[in-house]
Structures are given as C-alpha cells and as structure tokens.
Residue frames as qw, qx, qy, qz and C-alpha x, y, z in Angstrom:
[[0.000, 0.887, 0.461, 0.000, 0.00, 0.00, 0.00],
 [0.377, 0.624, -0.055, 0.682, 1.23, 3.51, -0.62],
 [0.434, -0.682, -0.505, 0.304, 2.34, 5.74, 2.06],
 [0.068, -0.973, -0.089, 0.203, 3.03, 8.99, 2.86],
 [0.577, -0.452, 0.588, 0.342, 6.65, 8.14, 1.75],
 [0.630, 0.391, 0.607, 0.284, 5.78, 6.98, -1.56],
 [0.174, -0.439, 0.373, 0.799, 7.50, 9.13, -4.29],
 [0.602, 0.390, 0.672, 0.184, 5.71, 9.81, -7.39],
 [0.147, -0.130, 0.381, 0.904, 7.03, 11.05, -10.55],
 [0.371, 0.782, 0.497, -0.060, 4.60, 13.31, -12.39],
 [0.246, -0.226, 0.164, 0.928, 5.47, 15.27, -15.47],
 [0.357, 0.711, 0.276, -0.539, 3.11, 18.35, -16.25],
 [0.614, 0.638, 0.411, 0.218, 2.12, 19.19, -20.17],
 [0.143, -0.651, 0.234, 0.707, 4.12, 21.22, -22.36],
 [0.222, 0.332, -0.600, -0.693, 3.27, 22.08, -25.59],
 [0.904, 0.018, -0.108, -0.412, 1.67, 18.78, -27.39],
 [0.442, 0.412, -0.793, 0.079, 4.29, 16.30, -26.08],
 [0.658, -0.462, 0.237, -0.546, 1.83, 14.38, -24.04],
 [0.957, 0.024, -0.278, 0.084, 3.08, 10.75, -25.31],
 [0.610, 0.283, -0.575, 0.465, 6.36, 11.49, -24.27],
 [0.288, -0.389, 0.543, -0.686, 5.43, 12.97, -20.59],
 [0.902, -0.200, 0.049, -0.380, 2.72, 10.13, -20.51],
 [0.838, 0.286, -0.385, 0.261, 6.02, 7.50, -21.20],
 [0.224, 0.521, -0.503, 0.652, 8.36, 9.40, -18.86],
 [0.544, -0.434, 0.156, -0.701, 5.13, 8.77, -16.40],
 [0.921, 0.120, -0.342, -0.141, 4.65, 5.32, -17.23],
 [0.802, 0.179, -0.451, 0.348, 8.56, 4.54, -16.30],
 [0.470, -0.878, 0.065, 0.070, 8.59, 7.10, -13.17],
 [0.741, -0.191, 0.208, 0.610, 11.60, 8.51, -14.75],
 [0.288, 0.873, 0.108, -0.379, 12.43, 11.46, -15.79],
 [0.374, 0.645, -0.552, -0.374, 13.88, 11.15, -19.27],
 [0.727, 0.067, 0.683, -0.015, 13.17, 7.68, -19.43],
 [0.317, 0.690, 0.387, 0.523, 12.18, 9.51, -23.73],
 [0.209, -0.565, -0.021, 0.798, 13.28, 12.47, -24.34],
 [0.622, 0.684, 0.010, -0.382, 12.03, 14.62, -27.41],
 [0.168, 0.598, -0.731, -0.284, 15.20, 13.57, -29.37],
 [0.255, -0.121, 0.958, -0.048, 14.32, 9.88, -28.93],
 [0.442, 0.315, 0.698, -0.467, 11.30, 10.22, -29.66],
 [0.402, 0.814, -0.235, -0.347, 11.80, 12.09, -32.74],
 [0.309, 0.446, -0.764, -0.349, 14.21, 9.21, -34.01],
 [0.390, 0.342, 0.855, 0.002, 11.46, 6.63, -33.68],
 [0.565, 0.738, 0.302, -0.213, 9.30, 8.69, -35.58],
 [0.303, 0.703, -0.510, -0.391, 12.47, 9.68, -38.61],
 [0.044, -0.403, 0.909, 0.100, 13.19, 5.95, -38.54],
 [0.508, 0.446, 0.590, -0.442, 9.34, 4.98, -38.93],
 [0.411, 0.745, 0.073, -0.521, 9.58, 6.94, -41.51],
 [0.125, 0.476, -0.835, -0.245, 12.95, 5.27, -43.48],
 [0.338, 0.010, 0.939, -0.056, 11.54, 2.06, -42.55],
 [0.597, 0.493, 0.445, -0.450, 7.95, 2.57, -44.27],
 [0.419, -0.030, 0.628, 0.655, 8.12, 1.20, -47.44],
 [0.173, 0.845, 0.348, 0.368, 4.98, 3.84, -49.20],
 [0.516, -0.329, -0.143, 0.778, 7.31, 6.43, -48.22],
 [0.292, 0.738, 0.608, 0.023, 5.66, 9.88, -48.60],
 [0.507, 0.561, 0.141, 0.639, 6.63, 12.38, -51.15],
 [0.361, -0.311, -0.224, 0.850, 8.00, 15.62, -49.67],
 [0.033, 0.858, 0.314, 0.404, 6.22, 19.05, -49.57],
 [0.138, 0.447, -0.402, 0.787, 7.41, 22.47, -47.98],
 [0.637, -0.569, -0.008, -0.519, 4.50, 21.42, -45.11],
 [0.885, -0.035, -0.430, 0.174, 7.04, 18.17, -44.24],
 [0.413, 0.479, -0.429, 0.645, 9.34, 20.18, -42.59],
 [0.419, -0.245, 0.369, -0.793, 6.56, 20.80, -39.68],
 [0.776, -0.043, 0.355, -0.519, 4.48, 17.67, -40.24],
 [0.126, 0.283, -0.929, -0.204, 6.10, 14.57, -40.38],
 [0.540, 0.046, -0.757, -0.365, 4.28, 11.67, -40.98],
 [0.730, -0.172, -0.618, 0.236, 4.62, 10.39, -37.59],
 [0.387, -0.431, -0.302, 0.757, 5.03, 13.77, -35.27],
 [0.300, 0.827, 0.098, 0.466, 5.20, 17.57, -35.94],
 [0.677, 0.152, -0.286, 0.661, 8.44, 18.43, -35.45],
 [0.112, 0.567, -0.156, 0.801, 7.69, 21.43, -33.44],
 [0.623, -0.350, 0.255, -0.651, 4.82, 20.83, -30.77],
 [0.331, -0.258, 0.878, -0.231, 5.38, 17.21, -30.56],
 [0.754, 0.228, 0.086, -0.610, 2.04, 15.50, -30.81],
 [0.122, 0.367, -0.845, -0.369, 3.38, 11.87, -31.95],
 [0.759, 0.091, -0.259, -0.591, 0.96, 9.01, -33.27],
 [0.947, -0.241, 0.095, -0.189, 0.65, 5.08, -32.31],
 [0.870, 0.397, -0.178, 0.231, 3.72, 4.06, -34.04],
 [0.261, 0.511, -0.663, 0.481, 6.22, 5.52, -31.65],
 [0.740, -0.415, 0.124, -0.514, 4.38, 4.41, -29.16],
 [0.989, 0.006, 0.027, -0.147, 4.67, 0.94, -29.87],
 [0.685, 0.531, -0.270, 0.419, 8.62, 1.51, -31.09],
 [0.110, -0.720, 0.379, -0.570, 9.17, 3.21, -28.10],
 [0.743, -0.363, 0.345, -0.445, 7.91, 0.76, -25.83],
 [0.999, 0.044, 0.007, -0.021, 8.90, -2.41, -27.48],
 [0.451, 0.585, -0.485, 0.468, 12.52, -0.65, -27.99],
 [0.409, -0.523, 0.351, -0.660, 11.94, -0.85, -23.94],
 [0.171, -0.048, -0.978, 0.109, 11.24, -4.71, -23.52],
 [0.455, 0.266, 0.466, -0.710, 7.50, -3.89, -23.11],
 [0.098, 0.150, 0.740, 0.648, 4.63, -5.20, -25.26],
 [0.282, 0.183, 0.427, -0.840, 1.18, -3.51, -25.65],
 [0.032, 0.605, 0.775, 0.179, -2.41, -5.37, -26.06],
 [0.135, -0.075, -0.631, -0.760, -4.91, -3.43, -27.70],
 [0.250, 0.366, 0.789, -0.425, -8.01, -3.48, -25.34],
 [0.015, 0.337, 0.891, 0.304, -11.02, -4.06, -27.15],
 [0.042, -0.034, 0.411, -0.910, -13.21, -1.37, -26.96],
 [0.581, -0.202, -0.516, -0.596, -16.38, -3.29, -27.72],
 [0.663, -0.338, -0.557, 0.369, -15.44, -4.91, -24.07],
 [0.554, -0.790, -0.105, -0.243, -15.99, -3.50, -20.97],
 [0.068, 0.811, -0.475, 0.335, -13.15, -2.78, -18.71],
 [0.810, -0.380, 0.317, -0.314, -14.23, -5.61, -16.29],
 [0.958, 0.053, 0.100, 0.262, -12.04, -8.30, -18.58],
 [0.284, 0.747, -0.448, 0.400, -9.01, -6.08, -17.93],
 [0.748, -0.547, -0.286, 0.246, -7.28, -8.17, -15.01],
 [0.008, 0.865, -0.286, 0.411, -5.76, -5.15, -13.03],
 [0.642, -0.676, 0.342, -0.112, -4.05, -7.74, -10.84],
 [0.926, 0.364, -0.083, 0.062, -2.33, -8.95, -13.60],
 [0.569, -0.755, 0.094, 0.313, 1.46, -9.04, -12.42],
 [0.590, 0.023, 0.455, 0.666, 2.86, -8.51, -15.52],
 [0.244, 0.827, 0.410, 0.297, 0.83, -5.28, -16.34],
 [0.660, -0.135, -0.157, 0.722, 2.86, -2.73, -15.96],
 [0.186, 0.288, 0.070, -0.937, 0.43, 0.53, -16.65],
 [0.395, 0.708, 0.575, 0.106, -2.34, 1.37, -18.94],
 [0.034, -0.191, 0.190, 0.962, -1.49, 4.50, -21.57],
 [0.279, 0.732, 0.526, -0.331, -4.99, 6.25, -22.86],
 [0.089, 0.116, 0.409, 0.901, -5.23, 7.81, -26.19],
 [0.126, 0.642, 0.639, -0.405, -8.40, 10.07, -25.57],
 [0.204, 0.676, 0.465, 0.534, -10.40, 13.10, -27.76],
 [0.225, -0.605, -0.453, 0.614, -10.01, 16.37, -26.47],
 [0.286, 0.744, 0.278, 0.536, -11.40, 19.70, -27.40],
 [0.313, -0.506, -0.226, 0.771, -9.98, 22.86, -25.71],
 [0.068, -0.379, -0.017, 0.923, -10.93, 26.32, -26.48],
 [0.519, 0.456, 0.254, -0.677, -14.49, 26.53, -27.16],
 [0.836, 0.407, 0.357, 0.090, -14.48, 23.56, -29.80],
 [0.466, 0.836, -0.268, -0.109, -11.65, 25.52, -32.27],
 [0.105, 0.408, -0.903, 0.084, -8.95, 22.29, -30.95],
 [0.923, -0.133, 0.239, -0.270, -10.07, 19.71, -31.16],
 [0.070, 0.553, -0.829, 0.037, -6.74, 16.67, -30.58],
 [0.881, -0.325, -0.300, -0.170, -6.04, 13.66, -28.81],
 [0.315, -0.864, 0.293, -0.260, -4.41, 13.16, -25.64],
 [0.779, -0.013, -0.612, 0.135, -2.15, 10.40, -23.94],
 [0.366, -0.635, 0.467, -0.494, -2.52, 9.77, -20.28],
 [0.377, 0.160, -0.879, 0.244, -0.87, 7.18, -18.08],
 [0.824, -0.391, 0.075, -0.403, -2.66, 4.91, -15.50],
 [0.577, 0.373, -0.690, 0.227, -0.28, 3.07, -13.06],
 [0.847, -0.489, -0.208, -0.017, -0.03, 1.21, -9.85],
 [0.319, 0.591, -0.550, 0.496, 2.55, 2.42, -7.63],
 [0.098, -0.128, 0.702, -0.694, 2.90, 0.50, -4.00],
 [0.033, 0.355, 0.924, -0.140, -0.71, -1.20, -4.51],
 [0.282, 0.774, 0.294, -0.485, -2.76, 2.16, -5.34],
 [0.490, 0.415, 0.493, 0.588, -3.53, 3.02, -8.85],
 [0.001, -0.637, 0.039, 0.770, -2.70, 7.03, -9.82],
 [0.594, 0.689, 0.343, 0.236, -3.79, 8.73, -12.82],
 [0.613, -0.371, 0.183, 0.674, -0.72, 10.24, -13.97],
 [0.506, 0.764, 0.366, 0.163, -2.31, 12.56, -16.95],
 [0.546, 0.077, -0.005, 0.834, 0.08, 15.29, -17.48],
 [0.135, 0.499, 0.048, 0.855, -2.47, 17.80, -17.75],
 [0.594, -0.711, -0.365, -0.095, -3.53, 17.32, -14.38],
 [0.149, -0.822, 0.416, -0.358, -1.54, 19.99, -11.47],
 [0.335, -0.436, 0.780, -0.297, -0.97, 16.51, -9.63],
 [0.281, 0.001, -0.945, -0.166, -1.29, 12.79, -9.83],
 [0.810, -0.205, 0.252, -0.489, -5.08, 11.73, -8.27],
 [0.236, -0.070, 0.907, -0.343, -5.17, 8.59, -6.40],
 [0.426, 0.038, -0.755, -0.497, -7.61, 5.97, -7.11],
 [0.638, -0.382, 0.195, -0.639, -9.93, 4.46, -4.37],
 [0.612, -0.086, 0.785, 0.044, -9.81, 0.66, -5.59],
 [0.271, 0.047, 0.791, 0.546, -9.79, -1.23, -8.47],
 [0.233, 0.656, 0.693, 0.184, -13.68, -0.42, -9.51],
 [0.054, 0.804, 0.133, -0.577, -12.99, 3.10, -9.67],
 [0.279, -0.524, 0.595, 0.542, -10.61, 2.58, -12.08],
 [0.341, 0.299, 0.821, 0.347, -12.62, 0.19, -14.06],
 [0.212, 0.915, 0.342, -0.042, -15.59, 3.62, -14.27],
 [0.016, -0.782, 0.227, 0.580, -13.19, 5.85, -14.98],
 [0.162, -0.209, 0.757, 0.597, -11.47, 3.35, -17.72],
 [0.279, 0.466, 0.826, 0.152, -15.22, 2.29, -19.15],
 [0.150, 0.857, 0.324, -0.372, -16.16, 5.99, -19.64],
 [0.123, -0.408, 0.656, 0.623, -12.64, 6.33, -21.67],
 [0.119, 0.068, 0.878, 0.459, -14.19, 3.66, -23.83],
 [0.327, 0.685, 0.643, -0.104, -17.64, 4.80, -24.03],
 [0.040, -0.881, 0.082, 0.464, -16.35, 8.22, -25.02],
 [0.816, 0.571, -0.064, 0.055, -14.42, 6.76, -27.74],
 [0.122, 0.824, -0.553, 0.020, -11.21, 6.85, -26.78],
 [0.845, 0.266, -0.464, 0.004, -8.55, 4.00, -26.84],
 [0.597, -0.693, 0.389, -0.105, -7.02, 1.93, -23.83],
 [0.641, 0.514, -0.554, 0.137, -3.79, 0.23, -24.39],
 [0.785, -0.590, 0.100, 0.158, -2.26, -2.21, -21.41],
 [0.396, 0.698, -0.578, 0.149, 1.55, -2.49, -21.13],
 [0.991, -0.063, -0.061, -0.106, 2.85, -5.19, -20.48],
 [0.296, -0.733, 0.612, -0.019, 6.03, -6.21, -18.85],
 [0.714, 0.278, -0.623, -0.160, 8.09, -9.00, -21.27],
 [0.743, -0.476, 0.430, -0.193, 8.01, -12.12, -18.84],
 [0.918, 0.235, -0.294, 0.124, 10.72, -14.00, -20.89]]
C-alpha cells in the first residue's frame, strides 16, 4: 500500500508532447524519452515505411509520424518506443468493458490512454495520452495535464473511470512487462 513516503514522478504538459510525458510517467523517470528519442522513432518509422511519402514544404513541420515542433506523436512511436523498452502492448477491445481487464495482472505494468479532447471553445479539437499506473498497490492517474497525480480508491474506480474512456471513444492500451 502507498504511504506517505511513496515518491511519485509526475510530469506536467508542455506544448503537445503528451506521449512522451505520458512514457516518462509510465517509467517514473524522468527522461526515461526524451524529445530527441522520440523524434528518431518517428524519422526511422519513416525510413523504414516502405509507401514512403513524397516531400512538400508542409514536411518540414508535419512529419508523418510527429510535428516536429509541438510534438504530438501518433501510435507508431508508441509501440517503437515501448517495445525498444522490452515492453509489449495489447490493444483493449473497446467493444469490451473494462471488467475483462485483469488489473491484478502481475505482468501489467500501466495502462497508456489515447483520448479526444477539445480545448478552447471547440476551435482544438486533438487527442491526448494519459498514463494509469499502480505504484505501491494504489492506482494514480498520472495525466500530465492534471496539477498533480489523483489517487484511485480501488480497483472499480478505475474500471468507471477506464469504461467511460471507452464509451467516449477513446482508446485503452495495457503495457505489459516482457516475462521471458
């Protein structure tokens, strides 16, 4: 159980580089990803892809896979990031209810959210990434744009909070610690 003792890393939004603060959350580490890393998964996404897409003067700001300025990166580093990391990540079903997520699974090692968000009177409309993790036996939501990490009551909060993600359309991703 957590106590008063119990150290959690939280890093706050900047700009649109929630994957990488939601990652840095994930590994309670700061620079665990750093923009530079993150930015060569996504240039090396890009080499690797074999429909490789023609250049325009708009590439220089919007890569394929980021935009080189505000951050903002897409599933694919995700997954490059994370697997470059010994991690692998399942794909929760969002036609399923949260309830066949086993949060006591000892190989789960977070949950990362990809949610919809609109900010300023509907004229942004994005998507976000926020971490959900178990630190010491209590689960924290670790969003970035939140002033602080909230605490979790028990597991069935977690499951309403994760079952409104998915009613809302947004996407839940486990991570998964490699148990070879």
């Amino acid at each position: 159980m957590a106590t008063e003792n119990t150290q959690i890393y939280h890093e706050r939004q900047r700009l649109q580089f929630c994957l990488l603060h939601s990652l840095n959350n994930l590994f309670q580490q700061k620079d665990a990803f750093t923009r530079a890393s993150l930015n060569e998964i996504a240039e090396k996404l890009v080499l690797d892809d074999p429909s490789k897409v023609s250049w325009t003067p708009l590439s220089v700001l919007f890569k394929p896979h980021y935009n080189a300025i505000t951050g903002n990166y897409d599933i694919n580093v995700l997954m490059v990031a994370l697997e470059g990391k010994g991690k692998s990540v399942i794909w929760h079903d969002r036609r399923n209810r949260s309830s066949l997520i086993n949060l006591d699974d000892d190989t789960l090692m977070g949950i990362v959210l990809n949610v919809s968000v609109i900010k300023y009177g509907g004229l942004w409309k994005s998507r976000h990434w926020i971490t959900l993790k178990r630190i010491d036996g209590v689960w924290y939501n670790l969003d970035s744009d939140l002033v602080a990490p909230e605490t979790y009551k028990d597991d069935e909060e977690v499951r309403e909070f994760l079952d409104c993600i998915i009613n809302h359309g947004g996407e839940v991703l486990l991570v998964m610690n490699d148990t070879q």
